[in-house]
ROMARTOR-606970 format. One record per residue: residue in three letters; x, y, z of N, C-alpha, C, O in turn. Coordinates in steps of 0.05 Angstrom, whole numbers, plus 5000, padded with zeros to 4 digits. Layout:
BEGIN
ALAXYZXYZXYZXYZ...
This chain:
BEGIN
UNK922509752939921910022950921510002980920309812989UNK922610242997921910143030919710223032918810433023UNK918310043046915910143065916910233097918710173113UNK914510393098914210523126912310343149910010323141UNK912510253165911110143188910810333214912410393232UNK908210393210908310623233906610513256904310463251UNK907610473282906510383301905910603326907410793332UNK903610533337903110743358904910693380906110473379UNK905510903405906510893428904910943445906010983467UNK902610973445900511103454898010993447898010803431UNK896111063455892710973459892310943423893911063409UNK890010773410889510833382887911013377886211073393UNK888311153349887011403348884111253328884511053314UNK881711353330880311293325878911413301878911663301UNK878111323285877611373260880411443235882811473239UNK879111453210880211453191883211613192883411823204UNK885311493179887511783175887111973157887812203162UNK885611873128885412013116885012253125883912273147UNK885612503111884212863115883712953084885613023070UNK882312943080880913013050881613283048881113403069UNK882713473026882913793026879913903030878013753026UNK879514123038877714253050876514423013877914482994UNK874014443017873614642992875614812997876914883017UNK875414912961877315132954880115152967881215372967UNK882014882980884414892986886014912963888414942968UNK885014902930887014902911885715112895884015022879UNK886315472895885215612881885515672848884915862835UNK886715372841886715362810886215122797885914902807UNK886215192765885314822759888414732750889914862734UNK889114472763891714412767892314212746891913972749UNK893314342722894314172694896814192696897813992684UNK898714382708901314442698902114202734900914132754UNK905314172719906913982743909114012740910213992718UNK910514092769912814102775914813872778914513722797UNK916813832761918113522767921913672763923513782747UNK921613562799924213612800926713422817925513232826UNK928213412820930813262818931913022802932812792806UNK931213242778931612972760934913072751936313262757UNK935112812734938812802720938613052705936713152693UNK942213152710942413312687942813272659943413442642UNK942413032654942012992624940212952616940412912592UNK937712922624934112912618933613142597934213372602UNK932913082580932113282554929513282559928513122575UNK927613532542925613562534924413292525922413182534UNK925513232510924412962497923712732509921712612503UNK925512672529924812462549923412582572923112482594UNK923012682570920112882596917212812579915012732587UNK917912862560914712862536914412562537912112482544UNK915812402531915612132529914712092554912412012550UNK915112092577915311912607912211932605910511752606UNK911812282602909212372621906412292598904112222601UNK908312342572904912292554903812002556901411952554UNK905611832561904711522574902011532580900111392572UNK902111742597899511792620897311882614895211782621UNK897512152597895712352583897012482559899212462549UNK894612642550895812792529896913042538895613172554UNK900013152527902113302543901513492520901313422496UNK901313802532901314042512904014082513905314042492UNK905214162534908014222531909514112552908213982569UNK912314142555915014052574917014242571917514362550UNK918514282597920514422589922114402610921514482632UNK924914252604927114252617928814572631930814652619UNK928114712654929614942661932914982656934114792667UNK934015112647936015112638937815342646936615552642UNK940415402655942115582655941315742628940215642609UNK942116012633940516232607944216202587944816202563UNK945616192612948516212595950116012593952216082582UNK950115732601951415542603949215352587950015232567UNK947115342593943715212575944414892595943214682590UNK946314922614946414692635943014712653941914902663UNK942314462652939414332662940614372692942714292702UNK938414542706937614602737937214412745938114342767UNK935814272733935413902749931913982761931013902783UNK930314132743927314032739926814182720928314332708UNK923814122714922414272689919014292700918314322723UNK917614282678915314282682913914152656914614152633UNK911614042669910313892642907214032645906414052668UNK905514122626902814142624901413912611902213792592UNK898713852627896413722606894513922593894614172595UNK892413732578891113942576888313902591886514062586UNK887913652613885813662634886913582658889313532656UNK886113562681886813582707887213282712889013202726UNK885413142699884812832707887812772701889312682718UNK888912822670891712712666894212782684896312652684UNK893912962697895213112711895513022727897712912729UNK893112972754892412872769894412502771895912422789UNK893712352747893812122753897012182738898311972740UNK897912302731901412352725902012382748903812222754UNK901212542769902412652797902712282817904412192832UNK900212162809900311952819901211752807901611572823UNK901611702788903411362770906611392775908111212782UNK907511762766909511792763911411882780913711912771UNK910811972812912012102825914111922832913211702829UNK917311912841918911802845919111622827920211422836UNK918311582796919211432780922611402766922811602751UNK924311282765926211312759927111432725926311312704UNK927911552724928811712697932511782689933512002684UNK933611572688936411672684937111442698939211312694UNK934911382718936711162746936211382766936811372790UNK934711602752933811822782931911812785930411882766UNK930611712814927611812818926912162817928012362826UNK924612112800924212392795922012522823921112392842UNK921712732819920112752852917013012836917713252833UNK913912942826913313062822910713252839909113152854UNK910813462832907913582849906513802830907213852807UNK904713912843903214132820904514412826905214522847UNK904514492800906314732798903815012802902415152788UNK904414992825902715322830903515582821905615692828UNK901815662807901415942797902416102818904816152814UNK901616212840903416332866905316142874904815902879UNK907916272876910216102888910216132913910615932927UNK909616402927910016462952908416182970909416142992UNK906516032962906115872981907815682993908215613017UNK908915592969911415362978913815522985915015393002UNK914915732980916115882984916615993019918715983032UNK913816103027913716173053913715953065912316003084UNK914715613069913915503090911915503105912015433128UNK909515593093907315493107906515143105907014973088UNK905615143123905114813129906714603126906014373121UNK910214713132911414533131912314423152911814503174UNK913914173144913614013174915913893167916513853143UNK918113793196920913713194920313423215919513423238UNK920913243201921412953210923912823217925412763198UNK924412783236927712683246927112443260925212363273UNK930112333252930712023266929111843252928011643262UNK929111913226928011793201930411463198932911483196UNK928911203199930211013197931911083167931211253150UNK934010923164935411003141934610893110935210983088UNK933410693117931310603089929910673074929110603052UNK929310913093926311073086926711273068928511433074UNK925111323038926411383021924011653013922111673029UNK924211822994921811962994919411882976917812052967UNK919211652972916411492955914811492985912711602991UNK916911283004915811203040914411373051912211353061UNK916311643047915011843069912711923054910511903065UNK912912013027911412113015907911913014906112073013UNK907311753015906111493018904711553050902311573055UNK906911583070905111553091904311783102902511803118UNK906212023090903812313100902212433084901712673084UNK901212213062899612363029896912243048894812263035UNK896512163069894312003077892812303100890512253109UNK893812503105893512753121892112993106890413153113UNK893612933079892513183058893313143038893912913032UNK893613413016895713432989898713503001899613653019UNK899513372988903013432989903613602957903113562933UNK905113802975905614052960909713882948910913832927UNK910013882965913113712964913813622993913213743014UNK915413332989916313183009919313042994919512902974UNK921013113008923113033006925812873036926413023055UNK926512713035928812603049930012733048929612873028UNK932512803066935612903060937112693054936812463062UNK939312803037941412553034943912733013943812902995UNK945812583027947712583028948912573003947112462990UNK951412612983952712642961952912432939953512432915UNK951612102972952211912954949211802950948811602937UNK947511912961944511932961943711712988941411622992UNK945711663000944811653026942411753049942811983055UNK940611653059939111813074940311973100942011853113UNK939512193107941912313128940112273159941112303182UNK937112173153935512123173933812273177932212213195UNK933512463167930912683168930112773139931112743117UNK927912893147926212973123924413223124924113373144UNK923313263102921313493104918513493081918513453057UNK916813543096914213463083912313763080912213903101UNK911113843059910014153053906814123050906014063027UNK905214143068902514013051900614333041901614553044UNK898814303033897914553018895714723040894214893032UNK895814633068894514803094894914753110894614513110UNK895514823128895614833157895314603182896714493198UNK891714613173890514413187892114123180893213983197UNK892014073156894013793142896513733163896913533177UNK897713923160900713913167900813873204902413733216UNK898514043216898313973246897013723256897613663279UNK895013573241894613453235896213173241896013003259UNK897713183220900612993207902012983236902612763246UNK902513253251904613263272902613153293903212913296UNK900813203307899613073325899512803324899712693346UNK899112623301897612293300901212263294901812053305UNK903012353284906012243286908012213299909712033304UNK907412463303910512543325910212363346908112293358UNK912312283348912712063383912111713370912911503380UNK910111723343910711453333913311263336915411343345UNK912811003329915010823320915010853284913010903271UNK917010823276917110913240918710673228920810753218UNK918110403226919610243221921410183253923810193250UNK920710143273922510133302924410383309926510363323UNK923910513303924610823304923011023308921511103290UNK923111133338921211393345921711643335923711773341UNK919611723319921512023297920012233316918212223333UNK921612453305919912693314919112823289920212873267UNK916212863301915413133270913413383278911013373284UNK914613523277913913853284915114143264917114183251UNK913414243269913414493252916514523244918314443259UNK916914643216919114733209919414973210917615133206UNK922715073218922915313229924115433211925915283206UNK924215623198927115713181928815863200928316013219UNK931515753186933516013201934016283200935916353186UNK932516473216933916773206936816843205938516833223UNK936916923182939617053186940117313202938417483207UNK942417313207943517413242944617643225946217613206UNK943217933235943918183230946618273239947618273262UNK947418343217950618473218951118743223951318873202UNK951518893250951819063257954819213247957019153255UNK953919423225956419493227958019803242957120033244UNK960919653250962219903264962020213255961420283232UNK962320313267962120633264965320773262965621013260
């Protein structure tokens, strides 16, 4: 698995990296989990198996085309306490399933959070080793990671950048201040706010 080596360019920062979530940063009790980019042949069955390892699993469910019943490529698994949950999010995240690392996080009741891009953050000039266990590993030390994923390419190549979602604000500026301008394995990345692209209003003729 790659590791990340992050070296300063700059003065050392003093005290801990950790950033602990702030009260009430998670306004629910977090049993249910989102696990996604997995193979499209992953059944129900092998979702129940992986995760009950861990805890006891109420339910699983592979998302599915309504008319084809072709697998979206995630699902969701429930416990029935947080602790199992909790330590599923942590034994199992990027565990391989098919020969696919699976990528998991907690499935929030409001989507709009992960949805709006809040507290996300775009990392470039990502060495090419660096996989999303790495990244995920060295910016889980800022806050909760809502999702962190690499880009890559058809053949699952890394394309050199990445994107990391943490669950506030402070986390994510945080992350960008003590990183950006680092060395990342001998590579100076950049990491700053993510922007989305608006789409460009179409004026039409008269």
């Amino acid at each position: 698995m790659a590791q990340m080596q992050v070296h300063q360019a700059a003065a050392p920062v003093p005290g801990p990296n950790g950033v602990p979530a702030g009260p009430g940063a998670i306004q629910f009790v977090p049993t249910s989990l989102y696990v996604g980019d997995l193979d499209f042949n992953v059944t129900d069955s092998q979702l129940y198996d992986l995760f009950n390892q861990v805890g006891q699993v109420v339910s699983v469910r592979v998302c599915r085309d309504l008319s084809t019943r072709r697998s979206l490529g995630y699902g969701y698994v429930n416990y029935s306490n947080p602790q199992d949950a909790a330590r599923a999010l942590d034994v199992l995240n990027f565990t391989p399933l098919n020969s696919k690392p699976i990528r998991v996080m907690y499935s929030h009741r409001d989507p709009s959070i992960r949805k709006s891009g809040m507290a996300n953050i775009f990392i470039k000039n990502l060495d090419k080793t660096i996989d999303h266990k790495a990244l995920h590993d060295t910016f889980s030390s800022f806050g909760n990671i809502l999702s962190c994923k690499v880009a890559t390419d058809a053949s699952g190549q890394s394309k050199g950048y990445g994107f990391v979602q943490f669950d506030n604000e402070e986390a994510a500026q945080n992350a960008i201040d003590k990183l950006n301008g680092m060395l990342i394995n001998d590579k100076q990345v950049y990491v700053g706010h993510f922007l989305r692209k608006r789409p460009k209003k179409i004026r039409k003729r008269v």
